[in-house]
C-alpha positions in Angstrom: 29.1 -32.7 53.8 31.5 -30.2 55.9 33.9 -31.8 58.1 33.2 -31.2 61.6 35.5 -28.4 63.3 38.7 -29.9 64.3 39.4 -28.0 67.4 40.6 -30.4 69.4 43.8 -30.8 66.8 44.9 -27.5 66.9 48.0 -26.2 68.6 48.2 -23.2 71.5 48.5 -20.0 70.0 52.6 -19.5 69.6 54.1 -17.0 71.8 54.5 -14.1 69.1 52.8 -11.2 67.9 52.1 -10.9 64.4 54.6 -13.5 63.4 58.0 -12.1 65.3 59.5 -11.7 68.6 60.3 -8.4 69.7 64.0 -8.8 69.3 63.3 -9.5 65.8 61.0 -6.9 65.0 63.7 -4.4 66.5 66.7 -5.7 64.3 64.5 -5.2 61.3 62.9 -1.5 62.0 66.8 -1.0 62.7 67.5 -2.6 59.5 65.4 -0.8 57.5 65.8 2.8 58.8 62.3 3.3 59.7 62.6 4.4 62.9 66.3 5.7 64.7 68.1 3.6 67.2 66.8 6.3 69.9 63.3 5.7 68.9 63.6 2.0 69.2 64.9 2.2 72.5 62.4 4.2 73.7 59.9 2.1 72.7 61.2 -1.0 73.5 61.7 0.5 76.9 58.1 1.7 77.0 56.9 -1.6 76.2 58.5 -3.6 79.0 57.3 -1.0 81.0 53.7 -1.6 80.0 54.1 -5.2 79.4 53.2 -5.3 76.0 54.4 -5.9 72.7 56.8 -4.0 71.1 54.3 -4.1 68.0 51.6 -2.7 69.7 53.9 -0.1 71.6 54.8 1.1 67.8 51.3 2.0 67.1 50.4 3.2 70.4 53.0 5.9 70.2 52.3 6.9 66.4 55.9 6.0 65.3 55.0 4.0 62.5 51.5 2.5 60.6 50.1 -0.8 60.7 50.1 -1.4 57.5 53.9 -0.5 57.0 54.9 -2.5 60.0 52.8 -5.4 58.3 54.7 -5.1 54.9 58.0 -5.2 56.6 57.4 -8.7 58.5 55.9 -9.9 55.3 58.7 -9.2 53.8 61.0 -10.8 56.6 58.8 -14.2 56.1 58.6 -13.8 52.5 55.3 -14.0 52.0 53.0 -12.0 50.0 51.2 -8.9 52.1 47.4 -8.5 52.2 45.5 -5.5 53.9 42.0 -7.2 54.0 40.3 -4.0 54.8 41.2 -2.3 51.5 39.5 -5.6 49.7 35.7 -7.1 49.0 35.2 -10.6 50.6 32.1 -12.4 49.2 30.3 -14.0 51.9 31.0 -17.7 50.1 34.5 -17.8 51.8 33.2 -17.2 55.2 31.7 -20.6 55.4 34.7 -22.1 55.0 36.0 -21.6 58.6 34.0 -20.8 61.2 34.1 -17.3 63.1 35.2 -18.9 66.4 38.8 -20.6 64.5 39.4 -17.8 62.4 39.0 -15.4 65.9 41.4 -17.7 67.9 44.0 -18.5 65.6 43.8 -14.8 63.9 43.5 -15.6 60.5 40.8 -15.0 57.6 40.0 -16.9 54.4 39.6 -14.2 52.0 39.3 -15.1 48.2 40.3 -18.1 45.3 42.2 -17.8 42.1 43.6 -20.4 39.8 45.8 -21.4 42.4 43.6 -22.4 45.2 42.2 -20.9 48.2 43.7 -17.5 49.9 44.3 -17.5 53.2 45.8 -14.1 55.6 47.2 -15.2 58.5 48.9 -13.0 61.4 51.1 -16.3 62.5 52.0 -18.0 59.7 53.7 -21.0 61.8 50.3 -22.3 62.5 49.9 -25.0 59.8 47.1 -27.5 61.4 44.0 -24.5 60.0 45.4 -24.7 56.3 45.8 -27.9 56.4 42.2 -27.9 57.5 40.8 -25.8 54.7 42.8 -27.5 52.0 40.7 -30.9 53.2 37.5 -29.3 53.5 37.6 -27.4 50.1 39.9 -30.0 48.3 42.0 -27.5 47.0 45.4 -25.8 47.3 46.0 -23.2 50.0 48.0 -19.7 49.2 49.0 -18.5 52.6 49.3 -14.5 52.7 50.9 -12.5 55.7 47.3 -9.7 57.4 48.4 -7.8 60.6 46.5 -9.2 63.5 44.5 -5.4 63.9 43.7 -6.0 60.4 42.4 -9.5 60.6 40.6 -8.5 63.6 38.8 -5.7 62.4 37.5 -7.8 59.4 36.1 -10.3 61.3 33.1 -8.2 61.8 32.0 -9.5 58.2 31.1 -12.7 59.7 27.9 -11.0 62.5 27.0 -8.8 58.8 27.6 -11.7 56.1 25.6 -14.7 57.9 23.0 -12.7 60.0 19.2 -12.3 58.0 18.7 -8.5 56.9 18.5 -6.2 60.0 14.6 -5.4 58.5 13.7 -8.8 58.4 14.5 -9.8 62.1 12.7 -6.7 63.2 10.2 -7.8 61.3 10.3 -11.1 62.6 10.1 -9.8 66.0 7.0 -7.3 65.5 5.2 -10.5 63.5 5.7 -12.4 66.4 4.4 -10.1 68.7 1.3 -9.7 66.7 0.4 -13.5 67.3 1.3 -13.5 70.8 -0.9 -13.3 73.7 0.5 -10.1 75.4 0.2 -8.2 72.0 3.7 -6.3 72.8 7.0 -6.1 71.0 9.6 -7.5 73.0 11.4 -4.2 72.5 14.5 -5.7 74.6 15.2 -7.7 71.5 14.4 -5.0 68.7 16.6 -2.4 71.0 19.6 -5.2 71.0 19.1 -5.4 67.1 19.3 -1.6 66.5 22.6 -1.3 68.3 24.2 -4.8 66.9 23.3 -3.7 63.8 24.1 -0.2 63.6 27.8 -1.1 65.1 28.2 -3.8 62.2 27.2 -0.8 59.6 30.1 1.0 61.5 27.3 4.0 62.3 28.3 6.8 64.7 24.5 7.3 65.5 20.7 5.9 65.8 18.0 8.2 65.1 14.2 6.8 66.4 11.9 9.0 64.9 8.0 9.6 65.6 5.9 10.4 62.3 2.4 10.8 61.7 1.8 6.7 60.6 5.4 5.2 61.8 8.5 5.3 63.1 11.5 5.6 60.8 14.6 4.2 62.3 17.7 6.4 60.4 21.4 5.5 60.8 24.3 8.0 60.0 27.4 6.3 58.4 30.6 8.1 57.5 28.7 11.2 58.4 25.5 10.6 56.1 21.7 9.8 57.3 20.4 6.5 55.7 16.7 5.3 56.5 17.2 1.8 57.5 13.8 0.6 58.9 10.0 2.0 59.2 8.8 0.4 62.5 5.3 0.2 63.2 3.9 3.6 65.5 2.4 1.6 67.8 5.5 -0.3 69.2 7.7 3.6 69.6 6.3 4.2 73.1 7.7 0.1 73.8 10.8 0.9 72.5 11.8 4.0 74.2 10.6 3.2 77.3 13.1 0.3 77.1 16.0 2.5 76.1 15.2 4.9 79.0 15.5 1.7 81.1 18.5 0.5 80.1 20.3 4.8 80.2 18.7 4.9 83.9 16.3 7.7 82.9 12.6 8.4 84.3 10.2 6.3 82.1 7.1 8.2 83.4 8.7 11.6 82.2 7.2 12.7 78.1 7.5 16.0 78.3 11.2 17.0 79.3 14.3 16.7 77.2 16.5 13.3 79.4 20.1 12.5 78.7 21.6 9.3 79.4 24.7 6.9 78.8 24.7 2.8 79.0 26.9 0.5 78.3 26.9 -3.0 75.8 29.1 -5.4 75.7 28.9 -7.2 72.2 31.3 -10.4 71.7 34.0 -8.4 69.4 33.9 -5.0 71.2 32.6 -2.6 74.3 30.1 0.3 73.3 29.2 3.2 75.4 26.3 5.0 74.2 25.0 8.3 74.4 21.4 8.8 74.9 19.6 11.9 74.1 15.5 12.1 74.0 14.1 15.3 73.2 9.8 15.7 73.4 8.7 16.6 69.6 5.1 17.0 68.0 4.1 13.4 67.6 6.2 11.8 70.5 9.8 11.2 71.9 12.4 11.6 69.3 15.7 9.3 70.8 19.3 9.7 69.4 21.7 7.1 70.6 25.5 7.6 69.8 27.9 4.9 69.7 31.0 5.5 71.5 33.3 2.0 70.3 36.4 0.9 72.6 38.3 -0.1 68.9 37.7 3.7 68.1 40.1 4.4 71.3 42.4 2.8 69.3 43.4 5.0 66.5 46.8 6.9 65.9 47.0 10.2 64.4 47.9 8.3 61.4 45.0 6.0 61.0 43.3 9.6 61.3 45.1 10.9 58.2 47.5 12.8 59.5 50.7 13.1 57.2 54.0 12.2 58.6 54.9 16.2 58.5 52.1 17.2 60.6 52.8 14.2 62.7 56.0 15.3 63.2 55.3 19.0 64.5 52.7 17.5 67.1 55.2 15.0 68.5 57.5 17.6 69.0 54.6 20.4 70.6 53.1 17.1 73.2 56.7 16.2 74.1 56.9 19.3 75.8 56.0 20.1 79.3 53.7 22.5 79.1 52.0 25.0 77.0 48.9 24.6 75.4 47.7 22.2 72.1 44.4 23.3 70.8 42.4 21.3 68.4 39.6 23.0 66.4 37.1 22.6 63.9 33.3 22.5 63.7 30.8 19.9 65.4 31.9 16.6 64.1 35.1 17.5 62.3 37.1 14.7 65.2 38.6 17.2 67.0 38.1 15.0 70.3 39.1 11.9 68.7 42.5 13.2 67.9 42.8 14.5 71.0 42.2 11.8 72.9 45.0 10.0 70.2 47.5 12.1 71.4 46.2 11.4 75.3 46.7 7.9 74.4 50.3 8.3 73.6 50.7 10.7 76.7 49.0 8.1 79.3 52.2 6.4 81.1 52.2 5.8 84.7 55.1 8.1 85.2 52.6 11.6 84.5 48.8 12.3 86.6 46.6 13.0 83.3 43.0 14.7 84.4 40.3 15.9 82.3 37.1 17.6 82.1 34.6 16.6 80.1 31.1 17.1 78.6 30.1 14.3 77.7 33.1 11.8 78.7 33.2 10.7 75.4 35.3 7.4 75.7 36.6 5.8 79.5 40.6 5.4 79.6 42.0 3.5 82.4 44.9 5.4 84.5 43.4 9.0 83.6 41.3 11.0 86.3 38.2 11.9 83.9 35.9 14.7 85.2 31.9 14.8 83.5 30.3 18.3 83.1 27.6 18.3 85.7 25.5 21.8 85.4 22.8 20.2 87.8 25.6 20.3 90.3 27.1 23.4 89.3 30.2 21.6 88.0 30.8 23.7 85.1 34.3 23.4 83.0 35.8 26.5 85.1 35.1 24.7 88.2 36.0 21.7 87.0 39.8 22.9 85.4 40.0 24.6 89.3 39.5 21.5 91.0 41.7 19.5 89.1 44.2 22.3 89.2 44.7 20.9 93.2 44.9 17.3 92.0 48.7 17.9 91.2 48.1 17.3 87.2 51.3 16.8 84.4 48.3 17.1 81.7 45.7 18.4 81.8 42.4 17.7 79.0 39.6 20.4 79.0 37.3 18.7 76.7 36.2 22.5 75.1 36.9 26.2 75.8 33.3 27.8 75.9 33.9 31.2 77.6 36.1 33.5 78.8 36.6 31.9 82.2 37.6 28.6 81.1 39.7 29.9 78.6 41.5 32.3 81.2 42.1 29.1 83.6 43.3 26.9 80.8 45.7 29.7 79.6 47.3 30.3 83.1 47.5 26.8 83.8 49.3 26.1 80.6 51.8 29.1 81.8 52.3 27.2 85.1 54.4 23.8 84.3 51.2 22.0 82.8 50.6 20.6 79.6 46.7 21.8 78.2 45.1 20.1 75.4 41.6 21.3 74.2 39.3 22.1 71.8 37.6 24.7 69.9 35.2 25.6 67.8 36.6 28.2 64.9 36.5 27.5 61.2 40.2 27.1 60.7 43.6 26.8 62.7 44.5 30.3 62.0 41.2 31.8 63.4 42.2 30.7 66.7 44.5 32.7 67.8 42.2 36.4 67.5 39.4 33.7 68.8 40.9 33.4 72.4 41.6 37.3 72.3 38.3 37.8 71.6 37.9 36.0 75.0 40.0 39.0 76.7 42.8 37.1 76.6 46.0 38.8 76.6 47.7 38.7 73.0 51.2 38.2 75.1 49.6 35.7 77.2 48.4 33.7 73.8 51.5 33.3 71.7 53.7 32.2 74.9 51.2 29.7 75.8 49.8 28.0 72.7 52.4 25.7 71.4 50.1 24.6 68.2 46.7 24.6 66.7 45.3 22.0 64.5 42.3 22.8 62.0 40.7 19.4 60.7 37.6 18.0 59.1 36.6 14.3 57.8 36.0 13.3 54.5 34.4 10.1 53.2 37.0 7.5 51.5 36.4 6.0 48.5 35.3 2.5 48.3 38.1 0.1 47.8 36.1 -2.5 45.9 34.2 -0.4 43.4 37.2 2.6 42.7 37.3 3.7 39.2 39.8 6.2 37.7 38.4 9.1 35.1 39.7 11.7 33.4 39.1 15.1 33.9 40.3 18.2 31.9 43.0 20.4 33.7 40.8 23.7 32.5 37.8 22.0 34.8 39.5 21.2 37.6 41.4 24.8 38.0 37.6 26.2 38.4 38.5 24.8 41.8 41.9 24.7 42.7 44.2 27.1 42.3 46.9 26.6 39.3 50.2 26.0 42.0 48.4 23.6 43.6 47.3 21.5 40.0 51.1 22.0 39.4 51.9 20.5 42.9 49.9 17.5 43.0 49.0 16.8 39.1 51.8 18.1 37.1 51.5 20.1 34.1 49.1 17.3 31.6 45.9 18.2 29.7 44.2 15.9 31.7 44.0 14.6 35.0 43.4 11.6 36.4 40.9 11.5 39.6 39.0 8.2 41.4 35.4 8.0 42.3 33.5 4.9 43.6 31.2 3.7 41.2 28.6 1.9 44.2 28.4 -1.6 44.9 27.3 -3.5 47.5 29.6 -3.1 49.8 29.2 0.9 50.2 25.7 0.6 49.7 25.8 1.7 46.2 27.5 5.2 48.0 30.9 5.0 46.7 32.5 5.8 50.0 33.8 3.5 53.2 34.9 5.4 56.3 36.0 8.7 56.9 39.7 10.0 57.5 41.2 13.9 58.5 42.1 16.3 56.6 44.5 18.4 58.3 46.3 21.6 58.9 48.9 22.1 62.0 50.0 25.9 62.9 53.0 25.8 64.7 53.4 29.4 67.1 56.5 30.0 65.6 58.6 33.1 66.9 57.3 35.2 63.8 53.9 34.2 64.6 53.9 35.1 68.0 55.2 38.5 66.6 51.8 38.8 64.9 49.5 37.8 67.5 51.3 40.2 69.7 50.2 42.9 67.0 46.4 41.7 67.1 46.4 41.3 63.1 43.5 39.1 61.4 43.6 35.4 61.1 43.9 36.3 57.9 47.3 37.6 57.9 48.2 35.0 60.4 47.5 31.8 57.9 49.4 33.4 55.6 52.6 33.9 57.2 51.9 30.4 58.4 51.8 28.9 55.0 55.5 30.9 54.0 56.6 29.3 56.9 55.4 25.5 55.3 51.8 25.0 56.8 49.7 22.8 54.8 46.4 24.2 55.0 43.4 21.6 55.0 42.5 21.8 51.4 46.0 21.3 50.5 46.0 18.2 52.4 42.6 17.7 51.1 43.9 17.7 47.5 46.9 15.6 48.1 44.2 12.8 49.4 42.7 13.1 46.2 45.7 12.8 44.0 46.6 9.7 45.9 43.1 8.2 45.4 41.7 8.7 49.1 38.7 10.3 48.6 37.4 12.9 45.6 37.5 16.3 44.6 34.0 16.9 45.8 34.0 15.5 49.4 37.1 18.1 50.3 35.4 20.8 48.3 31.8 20.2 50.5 34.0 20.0 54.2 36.8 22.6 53.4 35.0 25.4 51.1 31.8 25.7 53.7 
């Protein structure tokens, strides 16, 4: 029989963040030699500015990782480190403590050896919970130091470990339709599951598709489509109509292409979503995209980005103006690190604006502009406007045309800072991109500080990695012999990682997605050869004698360390 929950017993959460003060997490970054002493006053400054923790001030402005900051308090309180998202927790040890204790207190029970129960805790001085488990499971407790973003984020096992399978409670939903009197779905329910469970599945989008006989529900995950549900045809019209509802859109219009945005408020996060529905053959096809208010929260480094190419764009956004242009195809992130560095850059001593289409995530203290054609808002109109609003920095969410690029180039000549996006196939290709756009190769190169190139990969799965072996002859059918040299040394045989599939990937192999990267810095020799009008061509490589990693490099050094696999960087940097 479970004890009952002893809530009433335990103490106020203790004044700390992830298990020291401020002053003490300063000593020991000082200590160590992680950060300078310049650094650390700068941040320290920043966060009694912003009235927040030192901790999260760290992460906020990219100077060091989670997981490194975690490993350095563990170390202080000389306990053993955990990063719970890099591990398999079987739904067994989630019964243990319910969701509500292990959210307020911050802490997670994650496995059992010999020695007892495992517990990660983000303040160890609470004792009352361990004592707690050790009653309830009668055995000894091992208490392990988790970073309170860490424990957070893997609390979201508990909605996808106790909840029934998303198709059965559709199922259950459409059955007890059938045996009601009304003879209707109640599509407000079946639309709440789609989005709860699509956000637990970490999916970036919900496809509702019409067919001949059904409806197929598909979800994409780490970039991938998965069918996840077949819903009866005769319930589609029920459920889009209720999703055109909750976007605001006309529900007696079947013929035109609508777009939409809602909000949902879940218990563990805030979603905006995109809505798109688009007329097709056999009915209304709807794609909803899930914008999360945690995804607002990653650094450049939880993106991927190596501490050299970190580096060169803290130095190009530290500077007052000029122009940072981040470029890729559709769905490569290039807004999602761009908004990372807006993060960083959004302090109540600079005016921030932006112009968007969509406005892909809301960020409190930036002026944020939406794309309206209806209205004749375009982004040149848009970058003019805000141009009046007396702007340090300035976001156009994508140069288009030769207008918008001719604004955002003048402004950045004019004392503001520009950020941007494009779409080109590498960093290099840039540059003869905007002078393609009959802009000035002078105007260019003293405008554009630097250009990042990126695309995602999938990660391997944690739980089910697996090292092989793989001859050095096979692998130079791919990569060139200096980088094999580089990255694997000179053996007959390599050793690679793959995920083998289990049940926590979905029998994929892969978890996630992270960047692979290339920053081009305009350096004074590559402003030379803009100036000249030579190829991209010429341009990446003087950039790469000059120290650029290009994105398969980076892609490669990801595999070496056991990231993700050869053939995920092949597929998103060799097409």
């Amino acid at each position: 029989m479970p004890l009952a929950t002893p809530t009433d017993e335990l103490p106020r959460k203790i004044e700390r963040y992830n298990g020291v003060d401020d002053q003490t997490l300063y000593r020991l970054l000082l200590e160590n030699g992680s950060l300078s002493e310049k650094q650390l006053q700068d941040a320290d400054s920043a966060a009694k500015t912003n009235k927040q923790p030192l901790y999260e001030t760290l992460l906020r402005q990219d100077l060091i990782a989670d997981e490194n900051l975690g490993k350095l308090i563990a170390d202080h309180l000389k306990l053993p480190f955990v990063v719970l998202s890099k591990i398999s927790i079987p739904d067994e040890f989630l019964h243990i403590i319910p969701e509500s204790l292990a959210k307020r207190h911050s802490l997670m029970v994650f496995g059992r050896d010999e020695r007892g129960i495992k517990i990660a805790l983000s303040n160890p001085e609470i004792q009352i919970p361990v004592t707690f488990i050790a009653k309830k499971t009668g055995e000894s407790v091992q208490i392990y130091f988790a970073t309170r973003k860490d424990i957070e984020e893997t609390l979201s096992l508990y909605k996808k470990g106790l909840q029934k399978t998303f198709s059965e409670l559709v199922s259950d939903q459409i059955r007890l339709s059938k045996t009601s009197l009304q003879k209707e779905v109640p599509a407000s329910k079946v639309v709440d599951l789609f989005i709860e469970y699509a956000y637990t599945s970490k999916a970036s989008d919900i496809h509702i598709e019409p067919q001949e006989l059904d409806t197929v529900v598909r979800f994409r995950i780490d970039g991938v489509m998965h069918d996840v549900l077949h819903v009866p045809k005769t319930f589609h019209a029920q459920i889009v109509s209720r999703i055109k509802v909750l976007a605001k859109l006309k529900t007696d219009e079947h013929f035109s292409a609508q777009d939409g945005k809602l909000q949902v408020r879940l218990e563990e996060d805030d979603i905006d979503i995109r809505v798109s529905i688009v007329p097709v053959i056999k009915g209304e096809n709807v794609v909803m995209r899930l914008l999360s208010s945690k995804s607002r929260q990653f650094s450049l480094l939880d993106l991927g980005m190596s501490e050299r190419d970190l580096e060169k764009v803290r130095h190009s956004y530290t500077r007052s103006f000029g122009m940072i242009l981040s470029t890729g195809p559709t769905g490569s992130g290039k807004t999602t690190s761009i908004y990372a560095i807006l993060k960083i850059l959004n302090v109540r001593e600079r005016n921030i604006s932006t112009i968007e289409n969509p406005v892909e995530y809301d960020i409190d203290g930036i002026g944020q502009i939406q794309v309206n054609p209806k209205t004749n808002l375009t982004f040149a109109d848009g970058l003019r406007s805000i141009l009046r609003q007396d702007p340090d920095i300035i976001f156009v969410g994508e140069i288009r045309d030769n207008e918008t690029a001719d604004i955002a180039i003048n402004s950045a000549m004019t004392g503001h800072l520009v950020l941007s996006t494009l779409h080109t196939s590498n960093a290099a290709t840039t540059l003869p991109r905007l002078i393609d756009m009959h802009i000035e190769p002078f105007l260019v190169s003293s405008t554009v500080n630097l250009v990042i190139g990126q695309r995602l990969v999938r990660k391997i799965c944690e739980k089910c990695k697996v090292s092989f072996a793989m001859p050095r002859e096979e692998l130079r059918s791919h990569v060139d012999i200096a980088l094999i040299e580089k990255y694997f040394g000179s053996e007959a045989e390599i050793r690679l990682y793959h995920g083998k599939g289990c049940s926590v990937c979905n029998q994929t192999g892969y978890v996630g997605r992270i960047g692979v990267f290339e920053v081009l810095v305009i350096s004074p020799a590559i402003s030379l050869l803009i100036n000249q009008k030579v190829s991209a061509d010429v341009i990446a490589q003087k950039a790469a004698q000059e120290g650029m990693t290009t994105m398969f490099e980076d892609g490669i050094d990801k595999v070496q360390r056991g990231i993700t696999t050869l053939e995920e960087v092949l597929r998103a940097t060799k097409t």
